[in-house]
N, C-alpha and C positions, 0 to 999 in steps of 0.2 A: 331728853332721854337718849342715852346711848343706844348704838347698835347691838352691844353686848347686855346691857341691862333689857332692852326689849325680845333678847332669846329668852334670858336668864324665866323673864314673864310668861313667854307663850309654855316656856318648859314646864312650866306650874299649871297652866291655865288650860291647855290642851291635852288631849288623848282622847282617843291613842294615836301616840305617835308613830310614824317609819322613816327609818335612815334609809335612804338609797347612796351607797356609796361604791368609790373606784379606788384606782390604783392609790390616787394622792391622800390616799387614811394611810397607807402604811408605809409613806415616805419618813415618816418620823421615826418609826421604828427602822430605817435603816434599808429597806430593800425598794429599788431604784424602782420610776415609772419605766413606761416604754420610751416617750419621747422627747424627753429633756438631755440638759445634753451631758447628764450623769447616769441617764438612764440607759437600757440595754439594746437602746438604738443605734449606741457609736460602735455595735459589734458587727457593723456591716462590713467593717474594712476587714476584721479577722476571717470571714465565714465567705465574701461574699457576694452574699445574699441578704435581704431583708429579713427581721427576723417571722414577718407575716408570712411569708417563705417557708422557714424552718419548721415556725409552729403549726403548719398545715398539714393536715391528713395526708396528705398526698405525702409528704417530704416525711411525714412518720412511716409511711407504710416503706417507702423506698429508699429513704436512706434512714436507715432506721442509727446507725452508729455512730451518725452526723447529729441524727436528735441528740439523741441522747447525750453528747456531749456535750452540747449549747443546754440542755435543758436542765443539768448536773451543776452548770458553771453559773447558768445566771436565772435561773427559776427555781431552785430549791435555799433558803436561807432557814437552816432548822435550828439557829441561833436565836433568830430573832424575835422580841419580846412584845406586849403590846403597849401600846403608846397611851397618852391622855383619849385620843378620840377612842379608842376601843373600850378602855376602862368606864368613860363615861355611860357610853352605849348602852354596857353593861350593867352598870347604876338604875340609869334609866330603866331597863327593862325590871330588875328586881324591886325597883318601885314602884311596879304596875303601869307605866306611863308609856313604857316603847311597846308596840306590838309587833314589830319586827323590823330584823335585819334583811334590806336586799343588797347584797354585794358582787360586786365584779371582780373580786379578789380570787386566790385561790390560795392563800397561805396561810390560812385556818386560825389566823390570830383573833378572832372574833369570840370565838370559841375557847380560848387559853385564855381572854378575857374574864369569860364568865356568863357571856352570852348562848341563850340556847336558840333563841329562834330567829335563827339563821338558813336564810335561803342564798344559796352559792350559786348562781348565775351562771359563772364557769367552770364549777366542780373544784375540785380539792387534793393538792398535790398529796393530801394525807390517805385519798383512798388511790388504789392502784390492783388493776384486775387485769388475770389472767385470759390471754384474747383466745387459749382453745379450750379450758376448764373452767374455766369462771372464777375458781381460787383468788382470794382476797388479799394484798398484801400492806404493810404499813409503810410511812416515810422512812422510817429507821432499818428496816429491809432495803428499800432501795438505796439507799442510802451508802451501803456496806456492798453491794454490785460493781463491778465495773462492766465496763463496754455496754454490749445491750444483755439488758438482764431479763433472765429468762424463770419463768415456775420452777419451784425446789419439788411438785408434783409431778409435772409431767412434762415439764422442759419449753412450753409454750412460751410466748412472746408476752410479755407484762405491758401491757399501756396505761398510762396514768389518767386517773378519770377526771381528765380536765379536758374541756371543749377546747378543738383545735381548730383552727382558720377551716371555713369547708363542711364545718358537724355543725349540726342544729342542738340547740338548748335545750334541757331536759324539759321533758312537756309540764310534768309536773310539779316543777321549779318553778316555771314560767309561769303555772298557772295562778299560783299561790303567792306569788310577788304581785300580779295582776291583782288579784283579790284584797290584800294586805293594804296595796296603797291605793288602791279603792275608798276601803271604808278608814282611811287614815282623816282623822282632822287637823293633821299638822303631816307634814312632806321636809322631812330635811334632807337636801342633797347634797352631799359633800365627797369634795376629795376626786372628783371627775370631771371632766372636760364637757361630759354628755357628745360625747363625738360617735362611741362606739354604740352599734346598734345590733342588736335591737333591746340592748339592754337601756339603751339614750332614749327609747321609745317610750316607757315605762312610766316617765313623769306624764305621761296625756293621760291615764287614767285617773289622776289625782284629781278628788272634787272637793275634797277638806277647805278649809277653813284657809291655811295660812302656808304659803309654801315657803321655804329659806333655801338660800344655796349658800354655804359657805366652801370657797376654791379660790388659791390664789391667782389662777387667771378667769377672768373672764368666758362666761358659758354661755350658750344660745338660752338661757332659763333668765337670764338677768334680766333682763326687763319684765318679766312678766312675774317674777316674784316679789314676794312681801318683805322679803328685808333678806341685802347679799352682803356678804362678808370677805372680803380679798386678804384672809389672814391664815394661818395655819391651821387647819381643822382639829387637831390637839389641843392646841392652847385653846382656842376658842371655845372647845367645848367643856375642858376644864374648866374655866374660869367661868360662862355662864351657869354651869352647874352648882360653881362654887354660891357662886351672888346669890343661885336659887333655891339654897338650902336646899339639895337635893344630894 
């Protein structure tokens, strides 16, 4: 039995399942990890600084025109589409079989999938709030801003509601990714390194049945799961879905 033919099985045979996924789901769709060496790491020589640096509270609050430029240039991709791993997800859940999405994303492709139950780990370059009014604004408003963009209300500072190096994770995100991959009998992790924390922490609550990690490098999870996959999380999950008549 192949490695692909024994996903294709649990994906029939288990539920509910949960994806905990990272950056490397939406490599296929075109928008870079942090640190490969096409990813938004080699922007240290433009800036620098690191970008753990830039994307930190501190460096939003005080250099607020500096963010925003780095975070215009290489954190918003409002082109980009979703891949085989999102499409599937999405399969998956409208077949009753996924009970959730936890992701360390913030580029909402999950969602443009087709996916609803979607918990964002890091928030979502698609909401964006006003830091003295509270006023809510969309990507396509920012989008259309230069420099630092400020409320069409009342002139206040707009910050993107995405967790920055330094800010703690919504409690109540946190808590229901906790819960989700709790009562999961299957655990797919894909597309992460499991480096970043405390989002990498997330797989100790799994008690299910059967954990996978599909990433092409190598994770702290590999040994200790049921079956790892060193291929591209898209195809992979196409193609088991396919096999699965699902």
């Amino acid at each position: 039995m192949t490695e692909l033919t024994r996903l294709a099985e649990l994906l029939k045979a288990r539920s509910p399942i949960v994806f905990l996924g990272g950056a490397g789901v939406s490599t296929e769709s075109g928008i870079p990890d942090f640190r490969s060496e096409s990813g938004v790491y080699k922007t240290v020589k433009e800036y620098g600084v690191p970008p753990e640096t830039i994307l930190s509270a501190g460096f939003f609050w005080n250099e607020t025109e500096t963010f925003y430029d780095y975070y215009r240039k290489y954190m918003l991709f409002p082109d980009a589409q979703p891949n085989g791993a999102h499409r599937s997800l999405a399969r998956l859940e409208q077949a009753g079989r996924l009970s959730g999405v936890v992701t360390q994303n913030i580029d909402g492709l999950h969602q443009k999938a087709g996916s609803q139950k979607v918990l964002e780990l890091h928030g979502s370059v698609h909401r964006n709030t006003c830091t003295q009014c509270g006023k809510h604004f969309s990507l396509s408003y920012m989008l259309k801003t230069e420099g630092v963009p400020l409320c069409d209300a009342c002139g206040g500072l707009i910050k993107p509601d995405v967790v920055l190096y330094g800010e703690g994770l919504d409690e109540v995100v946190l808590r229901g990714s906790v819960s989700r991959i709790a009562a999961a009998q299957l655990l797919i992790v894909g597309g992460t390194s499991l480096s970043v924390y405390p989002a990498a922490g997330l797989i100790n609550y799994f008690r299910g049945r059967e954990l996978v990690v599909i990433n092409k490098s190598a994770t702290p999870a590999d040994d200790s799961a049921d079956l790892v996959l060193h291929e591209p999380i898209g195809q992979v999950l196409s193609a088991a879905l396919q096999e699965a008549g699902l």
